[in-house]
C-alpha positions as CSV (number, residue, x, y, z in Angstrom):
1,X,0.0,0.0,0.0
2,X,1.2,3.3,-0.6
3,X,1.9,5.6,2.2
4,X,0.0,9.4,1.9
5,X,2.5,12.0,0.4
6,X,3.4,14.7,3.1
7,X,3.6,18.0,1.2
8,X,4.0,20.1,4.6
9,X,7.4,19.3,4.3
10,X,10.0,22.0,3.3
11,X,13.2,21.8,0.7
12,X,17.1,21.0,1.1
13,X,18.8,24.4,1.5
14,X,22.2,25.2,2.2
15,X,23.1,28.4,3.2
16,X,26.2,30.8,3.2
17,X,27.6,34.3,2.9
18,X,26.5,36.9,5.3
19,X,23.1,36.9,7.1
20,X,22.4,40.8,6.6
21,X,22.9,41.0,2.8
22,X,20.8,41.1,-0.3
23,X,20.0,37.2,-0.8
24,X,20.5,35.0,-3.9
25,X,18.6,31.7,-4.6
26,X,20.2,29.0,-6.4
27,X,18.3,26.5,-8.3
28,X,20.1,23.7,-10.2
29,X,19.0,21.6,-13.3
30,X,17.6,18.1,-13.7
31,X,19.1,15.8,-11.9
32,X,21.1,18.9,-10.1
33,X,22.0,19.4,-6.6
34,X,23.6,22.5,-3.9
35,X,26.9,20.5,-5.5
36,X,26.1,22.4,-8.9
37,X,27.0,25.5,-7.1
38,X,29.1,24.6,-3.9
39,X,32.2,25.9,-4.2
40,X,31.8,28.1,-7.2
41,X,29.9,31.2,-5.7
42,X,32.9,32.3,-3.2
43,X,32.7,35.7,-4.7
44,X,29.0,36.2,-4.3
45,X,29.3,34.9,-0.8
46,X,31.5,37.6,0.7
47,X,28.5,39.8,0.9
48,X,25.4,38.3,0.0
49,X,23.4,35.9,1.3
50,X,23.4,32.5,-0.6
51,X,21.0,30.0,-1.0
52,X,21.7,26.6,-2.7
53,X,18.3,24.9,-3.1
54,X,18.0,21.3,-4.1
55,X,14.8,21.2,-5.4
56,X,11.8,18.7,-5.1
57,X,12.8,14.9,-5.6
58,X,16.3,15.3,-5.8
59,X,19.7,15.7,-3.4
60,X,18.8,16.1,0.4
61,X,15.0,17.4,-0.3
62,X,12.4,15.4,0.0
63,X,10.9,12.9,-2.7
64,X,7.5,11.8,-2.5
65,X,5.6,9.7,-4.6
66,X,3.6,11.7,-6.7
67,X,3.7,13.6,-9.8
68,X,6.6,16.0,-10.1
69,X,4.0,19.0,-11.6
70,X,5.1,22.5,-11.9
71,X,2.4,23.4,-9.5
72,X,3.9,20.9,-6.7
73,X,7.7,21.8,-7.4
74,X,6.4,25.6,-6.7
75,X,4.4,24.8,-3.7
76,X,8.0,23.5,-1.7
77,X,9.9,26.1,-3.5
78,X,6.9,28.7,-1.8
79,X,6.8,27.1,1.5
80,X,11.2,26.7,1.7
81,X,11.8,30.3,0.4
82,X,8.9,32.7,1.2
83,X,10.5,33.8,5.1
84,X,14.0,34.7,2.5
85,X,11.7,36.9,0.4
86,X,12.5,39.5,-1.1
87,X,15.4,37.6,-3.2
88,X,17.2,37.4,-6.6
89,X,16.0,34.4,-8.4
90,X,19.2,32.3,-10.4
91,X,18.1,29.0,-12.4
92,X,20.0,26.7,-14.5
93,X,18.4,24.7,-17.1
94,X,15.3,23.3,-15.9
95,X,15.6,25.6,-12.6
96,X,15.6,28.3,-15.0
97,X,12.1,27.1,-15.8
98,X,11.0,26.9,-12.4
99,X,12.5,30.4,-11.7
100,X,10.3,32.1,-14.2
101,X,7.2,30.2,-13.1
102,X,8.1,30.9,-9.5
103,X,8.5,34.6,-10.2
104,X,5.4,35.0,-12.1
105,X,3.5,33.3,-9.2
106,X,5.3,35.2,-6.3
107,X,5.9,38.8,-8.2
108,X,6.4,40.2,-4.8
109,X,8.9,37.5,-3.6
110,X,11.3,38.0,-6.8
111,X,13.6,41.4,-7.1
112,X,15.5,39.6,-10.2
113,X,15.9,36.5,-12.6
114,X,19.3,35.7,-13.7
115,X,18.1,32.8,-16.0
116,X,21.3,30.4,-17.1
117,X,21.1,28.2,-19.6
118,X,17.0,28.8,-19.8
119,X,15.6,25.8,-22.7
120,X,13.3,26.8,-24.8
121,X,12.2,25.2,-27.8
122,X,8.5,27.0,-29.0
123,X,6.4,24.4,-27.6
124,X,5.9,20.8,-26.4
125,X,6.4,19.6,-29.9
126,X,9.1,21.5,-30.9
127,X,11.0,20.1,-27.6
128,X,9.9,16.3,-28.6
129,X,11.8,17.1,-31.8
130,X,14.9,18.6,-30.6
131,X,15.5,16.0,-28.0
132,X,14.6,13.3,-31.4
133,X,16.8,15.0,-33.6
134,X,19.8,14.8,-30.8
135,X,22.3,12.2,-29.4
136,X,21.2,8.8,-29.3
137,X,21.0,8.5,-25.3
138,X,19.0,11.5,-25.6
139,X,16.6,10.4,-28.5
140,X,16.2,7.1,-26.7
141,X,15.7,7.9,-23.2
142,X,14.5,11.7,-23.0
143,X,11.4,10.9,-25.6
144,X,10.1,7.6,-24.0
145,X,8.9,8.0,-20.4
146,X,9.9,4.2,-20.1
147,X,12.9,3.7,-21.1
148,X,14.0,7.0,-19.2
149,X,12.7,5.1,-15.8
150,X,14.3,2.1,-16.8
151,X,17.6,4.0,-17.1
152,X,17.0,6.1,-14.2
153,X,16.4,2.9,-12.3
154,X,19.4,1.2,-14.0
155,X,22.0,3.9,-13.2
156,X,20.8,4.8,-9.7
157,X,21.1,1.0,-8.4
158,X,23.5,-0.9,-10.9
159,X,25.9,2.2,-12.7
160,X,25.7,5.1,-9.9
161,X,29.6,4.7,-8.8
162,X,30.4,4.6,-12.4
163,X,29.3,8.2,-13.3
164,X,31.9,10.2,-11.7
165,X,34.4,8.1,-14.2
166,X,31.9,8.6,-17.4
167,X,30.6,11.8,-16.9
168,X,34.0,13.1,-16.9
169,X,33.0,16.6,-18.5
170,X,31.8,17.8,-15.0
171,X,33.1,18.1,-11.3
172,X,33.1,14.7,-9.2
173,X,30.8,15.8,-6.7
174,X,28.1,16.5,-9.3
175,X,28.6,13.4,-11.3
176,X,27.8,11.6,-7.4
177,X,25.0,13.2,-7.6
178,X,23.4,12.4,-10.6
179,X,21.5,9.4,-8.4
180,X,19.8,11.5,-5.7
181,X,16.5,11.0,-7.2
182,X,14.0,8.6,-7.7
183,X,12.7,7.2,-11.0
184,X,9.6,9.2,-10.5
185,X,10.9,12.6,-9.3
186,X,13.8,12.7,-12.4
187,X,11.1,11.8,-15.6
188,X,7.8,13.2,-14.0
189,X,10.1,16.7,-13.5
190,X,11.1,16.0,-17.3
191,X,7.8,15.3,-18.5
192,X,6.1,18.0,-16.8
193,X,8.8,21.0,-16.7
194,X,10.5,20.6,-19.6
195,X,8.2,19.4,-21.9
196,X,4.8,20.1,-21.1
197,X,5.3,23.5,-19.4
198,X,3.9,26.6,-21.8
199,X,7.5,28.7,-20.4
200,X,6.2,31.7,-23.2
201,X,2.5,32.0,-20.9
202,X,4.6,32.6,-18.0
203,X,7.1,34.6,-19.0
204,X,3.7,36.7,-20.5
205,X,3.1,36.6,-17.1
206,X,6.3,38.0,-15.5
207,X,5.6,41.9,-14.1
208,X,7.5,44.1,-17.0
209,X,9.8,45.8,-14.9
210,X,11.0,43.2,-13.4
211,X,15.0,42.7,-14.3
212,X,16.2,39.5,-16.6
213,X,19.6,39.0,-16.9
214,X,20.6,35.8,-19.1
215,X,23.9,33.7,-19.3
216,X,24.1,31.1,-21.8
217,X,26.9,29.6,-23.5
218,X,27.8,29.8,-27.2
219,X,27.9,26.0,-28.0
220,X,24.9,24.8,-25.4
221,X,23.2,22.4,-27.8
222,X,20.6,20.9,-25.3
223,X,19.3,24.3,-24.8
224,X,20.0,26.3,-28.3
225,X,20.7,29.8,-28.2
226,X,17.9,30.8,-31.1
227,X,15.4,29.5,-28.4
228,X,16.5,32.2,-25.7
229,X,16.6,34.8,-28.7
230,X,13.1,34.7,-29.6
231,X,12.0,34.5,-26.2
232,X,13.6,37.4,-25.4
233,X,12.2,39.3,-28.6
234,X,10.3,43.1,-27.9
235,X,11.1,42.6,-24.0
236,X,13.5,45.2,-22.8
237,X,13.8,44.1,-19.3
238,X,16.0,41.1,-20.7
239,X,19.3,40.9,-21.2
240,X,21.2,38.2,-22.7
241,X,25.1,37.5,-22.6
242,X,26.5,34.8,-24.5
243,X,29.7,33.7,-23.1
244,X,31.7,32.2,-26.4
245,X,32.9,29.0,-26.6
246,X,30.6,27.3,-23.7
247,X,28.3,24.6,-23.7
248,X,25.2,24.0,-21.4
249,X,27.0,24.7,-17.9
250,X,29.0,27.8,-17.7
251,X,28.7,28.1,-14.1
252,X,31.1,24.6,-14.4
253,X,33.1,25.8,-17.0
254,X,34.0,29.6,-15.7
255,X,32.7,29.9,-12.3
256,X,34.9,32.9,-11.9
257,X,33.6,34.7,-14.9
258,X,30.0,34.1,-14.2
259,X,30.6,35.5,-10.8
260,X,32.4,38.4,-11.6
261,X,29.4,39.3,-14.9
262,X,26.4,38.5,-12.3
263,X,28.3,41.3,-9.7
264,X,28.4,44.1,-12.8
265,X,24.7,42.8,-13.1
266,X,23.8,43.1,-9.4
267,X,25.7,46.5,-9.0
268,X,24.2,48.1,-12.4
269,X,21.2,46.8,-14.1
270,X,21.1,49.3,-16.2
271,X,24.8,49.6,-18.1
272,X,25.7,46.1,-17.5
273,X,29.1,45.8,-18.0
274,X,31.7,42.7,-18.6
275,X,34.3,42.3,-16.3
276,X,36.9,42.7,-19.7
277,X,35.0,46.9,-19.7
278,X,32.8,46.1,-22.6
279,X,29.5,46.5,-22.3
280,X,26.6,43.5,-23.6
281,X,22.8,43.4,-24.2
């Protein structure tokens, strides 16, 4: 019999910096964790409050079973964050996603969205075929909500402690980390987030002075620049840098850089500046 799901329950956070200063929210992507981040914000912490969340069903938070909607990821994201409010909002990937739909729900919660790596694709459809148009792994086991349990299932209980020596494009401690989900939590979140989502109705719905500050690297091919381009179009809140050369995780690639671009964003929204003295939009 299945036990009742508790949804009183309140998210994985781990917190840092200093306890009087402005406070910034971290949100990885699927299958992310506080790992994504630890270690790699020590120049935001000197005077900021930071907050690495891990979010529904994956890392330390909890993981019921149910399904992994976007309403139910914002409800613990609401209940975890709201005594932090107000707060700058920064999402990678699919915690891009969730940072838009959390700031258009909570409008009075969110001072700023710094949006990394945002996917966006025009629609359900058009996401079915990018992912089917992509990498085999990804054509096989992001398209079909079976076979990506089956190698959920397979690589949390059988291949875990092999990831840190095939996934050897990212940190250690986030290749770990990979298995700190369930089955459910990691393709419901998929399913739901990523593909069945409308991210253009809520990013309608985002208040239009609110500031949107974009990172996203030149070469990120599971979330194409062109998608962040025309989301962007006639919206002159949002600002997007390209950082050349980068694929989908620039925060693993140049942590210091992304630090140092988010301060100029943080100290001037208005002139935002590269660390180099050249000035982006």
């Amino acid at each position: 019999m299945e036990r009742p799901v508790d949804f009183t329950q309140t998210l994985y956070v781990a917190e840092s910096g200093v306890d009087d200063g402005a406070t910034l929210v971290f949100l990885p992507g699927l299958g992310g964790t506080t790992h994504y981040w630890q270690g790699r914000v020590a120049a935001l912490e000197r005077d900021r409050r930071v907050l690495l969340v891990d979010p529904l069903g994956f890392g330390q938070s909890p993981k019921p079973q149910t399904q992994y909607t976007v309403e139910r990821h914002m409800a613990a994201l609401h209940r975890t964050l709201s005594s932090y409010a107000p707060f700058t909002l920064i999402g990678h990937s699919m915690g891009a996603i969730l940072s838009v739909a959390y700031a258009a729900r909570y409008p009075e919660q969110v001072e700023r969205l710094i949006l990394i790596g945002l996917p966006y694709f025009g629609g359900r459809e058009q996401t079915y075929e990018h992912f089917r148009n992509g990498p085999a792994p990804n054509r096989w086991f992001f398209t079909n909500v079976t076979l990506a349990a089956i190698a959920c299932m397979a690589t949390r209980r059988l291949f875990g402690w092999l990831l840190p020596y095939l996934r050897r494009d990212i940190p250690r401690e986030v290749a770990e980390d990979l298995v700190k989900h369930t089955w459910r939590s990691f393709t419901s979140s998929l399913w739901e987030v990523v593909y069945n989502y409308d991210l253009r109705e809520a990013v309608d719905q985002l208040d239009p002075r609110l500031p949107v500050f974009c990172l996203h690297g030149e070469q990120d091919q599971t979330a194409p620049l062109v998608g962040l381009q025309q989301l962007a179009e006639e919206r002159p809140n949002w600002r997007i840098q390209v950082l050349p050369g980068l694929d989908h995780h620039p925060w693993l690639r140049q942590p210091d850089t992304c630090s140092e671009i988010i301060l100029a964003f943080l100290a001037d929204e208005g002139q935002i500046k590269h660390p180099s003295g050249s000035v982006f939009s």
